[in-house]
C-alpha positions as CSV (number, residue, x, y, z in Angstrom):
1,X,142.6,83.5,-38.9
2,X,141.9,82.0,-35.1
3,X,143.2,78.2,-34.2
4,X,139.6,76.9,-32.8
5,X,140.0,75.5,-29.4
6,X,138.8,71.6,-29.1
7,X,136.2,72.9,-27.1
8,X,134.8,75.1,-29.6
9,X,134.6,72.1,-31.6
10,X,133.9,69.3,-28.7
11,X,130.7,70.8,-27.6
12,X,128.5,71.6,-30.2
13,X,129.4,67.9,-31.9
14,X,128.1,66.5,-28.2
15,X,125.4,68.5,-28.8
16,X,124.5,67.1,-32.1
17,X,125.8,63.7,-31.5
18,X,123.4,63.3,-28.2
19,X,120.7,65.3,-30.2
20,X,120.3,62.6,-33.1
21,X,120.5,59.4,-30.9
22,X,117.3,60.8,-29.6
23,X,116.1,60.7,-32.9
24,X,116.6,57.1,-33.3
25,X,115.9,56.0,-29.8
26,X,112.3,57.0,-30.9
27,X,112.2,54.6,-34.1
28,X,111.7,51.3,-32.2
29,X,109.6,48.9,-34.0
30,X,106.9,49.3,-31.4
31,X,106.3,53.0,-32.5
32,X,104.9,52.3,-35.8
33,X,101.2,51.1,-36.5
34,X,101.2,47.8,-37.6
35,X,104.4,46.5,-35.6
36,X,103.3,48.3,-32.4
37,X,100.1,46.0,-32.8
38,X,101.8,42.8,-34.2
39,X,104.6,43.0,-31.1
40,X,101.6,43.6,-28.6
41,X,99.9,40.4,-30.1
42,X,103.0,38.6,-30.4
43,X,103.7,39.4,-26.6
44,X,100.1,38.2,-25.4
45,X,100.2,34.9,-27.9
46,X,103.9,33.9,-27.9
47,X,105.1,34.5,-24.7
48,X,107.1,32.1,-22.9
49,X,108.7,30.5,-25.8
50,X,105.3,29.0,-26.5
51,X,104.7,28.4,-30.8
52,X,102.4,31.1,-32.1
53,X,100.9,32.5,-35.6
54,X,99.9,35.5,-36.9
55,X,97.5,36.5,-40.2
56,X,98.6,40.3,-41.1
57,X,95.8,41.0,-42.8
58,X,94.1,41.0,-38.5
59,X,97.1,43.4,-37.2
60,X,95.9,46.2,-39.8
61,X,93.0,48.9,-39.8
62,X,93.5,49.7,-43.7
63,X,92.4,47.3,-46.5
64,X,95.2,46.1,-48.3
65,X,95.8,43.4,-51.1
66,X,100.2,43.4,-51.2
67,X,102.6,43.9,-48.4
68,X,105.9,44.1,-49.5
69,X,108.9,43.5,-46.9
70,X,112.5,45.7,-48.2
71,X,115.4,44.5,-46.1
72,X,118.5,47.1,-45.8
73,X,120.2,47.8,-49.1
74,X,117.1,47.9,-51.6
75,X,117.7,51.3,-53.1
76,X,114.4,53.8,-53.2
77,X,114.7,53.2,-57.1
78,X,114.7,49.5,-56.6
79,X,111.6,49.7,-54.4
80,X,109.5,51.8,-56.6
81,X,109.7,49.0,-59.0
82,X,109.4,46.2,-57.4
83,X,106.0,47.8,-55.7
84,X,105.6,49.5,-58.9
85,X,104.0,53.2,-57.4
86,X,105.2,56.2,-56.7
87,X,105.4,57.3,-53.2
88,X,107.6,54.7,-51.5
89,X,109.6,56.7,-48.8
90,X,112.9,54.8,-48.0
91,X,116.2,55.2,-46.2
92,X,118.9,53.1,-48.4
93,X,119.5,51.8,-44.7
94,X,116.7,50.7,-43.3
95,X,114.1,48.4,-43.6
96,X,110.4,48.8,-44.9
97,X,107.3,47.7,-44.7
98,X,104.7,48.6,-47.8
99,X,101.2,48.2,-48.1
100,X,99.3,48.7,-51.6
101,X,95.8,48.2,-52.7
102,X,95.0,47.8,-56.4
103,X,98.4,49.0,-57.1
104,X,98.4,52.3,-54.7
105,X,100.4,52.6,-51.4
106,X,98.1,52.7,-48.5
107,X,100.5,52.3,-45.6
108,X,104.2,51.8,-45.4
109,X,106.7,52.2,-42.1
110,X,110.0,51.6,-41.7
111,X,111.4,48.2,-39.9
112,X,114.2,48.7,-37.2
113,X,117.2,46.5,-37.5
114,X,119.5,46.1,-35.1
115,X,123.0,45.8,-36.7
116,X,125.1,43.4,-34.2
117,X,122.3,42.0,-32.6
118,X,118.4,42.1,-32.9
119,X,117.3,44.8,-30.8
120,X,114.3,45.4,-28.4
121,X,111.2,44.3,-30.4
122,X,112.5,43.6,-33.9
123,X,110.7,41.9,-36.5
124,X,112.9,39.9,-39.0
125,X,110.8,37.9,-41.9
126,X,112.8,34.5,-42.7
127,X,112.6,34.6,-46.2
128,X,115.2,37.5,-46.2
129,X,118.2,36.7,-45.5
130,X,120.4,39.3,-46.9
131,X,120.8,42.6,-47.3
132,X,119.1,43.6,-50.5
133,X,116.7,41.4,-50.5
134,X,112.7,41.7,-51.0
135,X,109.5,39.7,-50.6
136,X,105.9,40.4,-51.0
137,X,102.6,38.7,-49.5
138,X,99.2,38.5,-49.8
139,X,97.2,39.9,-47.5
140,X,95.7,36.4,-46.3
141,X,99.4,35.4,-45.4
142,X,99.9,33.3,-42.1
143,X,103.4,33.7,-40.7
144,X,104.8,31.2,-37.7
145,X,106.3,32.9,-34.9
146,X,109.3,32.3,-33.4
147,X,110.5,34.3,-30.6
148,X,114.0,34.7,-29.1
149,X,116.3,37.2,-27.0
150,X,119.4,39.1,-27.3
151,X,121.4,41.1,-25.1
152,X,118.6,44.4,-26.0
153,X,115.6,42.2,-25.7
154,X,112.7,39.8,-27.1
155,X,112.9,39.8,-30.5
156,X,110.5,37.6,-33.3
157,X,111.0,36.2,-36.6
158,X,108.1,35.6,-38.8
159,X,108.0,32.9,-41.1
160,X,105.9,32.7,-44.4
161,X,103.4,29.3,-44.2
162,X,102.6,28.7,-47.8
């Protein structure tokens, strides 16, 4: 049996290596429906530092009456239940955003995280802190903005007002 040269091996693991960080170069929060819209409103209402709220129920085109927010490390299993439908598509490590109306998912999309540091964009909700935690709102929910920047970029954090 042939030894395989290190650059047998080298080049094809480049190959895949540069091939998936294209893959997730193309996840940024501003890719997906909602968060595309709530960053773009965010950016027009927030900018400068300047205090800003948002109602979720104005960033959507779908009727909803439960959004659900999964931080990293809610298993898919976890999810179904706590939304309690089938159909909730999940990475174990990532983020999630879950739209249902009269117990049926409408709309869900994943929420980028950045794992040092918030990158470009992100969208962190206040009320989770930790990995493995959940939260739900109604679709009347008001959140105060906060905005800040990292190293990558602006980044907000959205804070329940109950």
């Amino acid at each position: 049996m042939r030894k395989l040269s290190g650059k047998r091996v080298t080049v094809p693991l480049l190959i895949l290596c540069l091939g998936c960080s294209g893959c997730f170069l193309s996840r940024s929060p501003e890719s997906f429906p909602v968060q595309g819209r709530l960053i773009r409103q965010l950016e027009r209402a927030c900018s400068s530092g300047k205090a800003c709220k948002v109602r979720m129920n104005d960033l959507t085109d779908f009727n909803w009456d439960r959004m659900y927010v999964f931080a990293v490390g809610v298993s898919p299993s976890e999810r179904r239940e706590i939304v309690g439908a089938d159909g909730v598509e999940t990475i174990d490590l990532e983020g999630e955003l879950v739209f249902t109306k009269a117990g049926r998912i409408v709309h869900q999309e994943p929420v980028a995280e950045g794992v040092e540091r918030p990158i470009k964009d992100e969208i962190s909700f206040a009320e989770i802190t930790n990995t493995g935690e959940s939260q739900s709102y109604p679709p009347d929910i008001v959140f105060a903005v906060k905005q800040g920047t990292s190293k990558n970029g602006s980044y907000f954090s959205l804070k329940a007002e109950r």
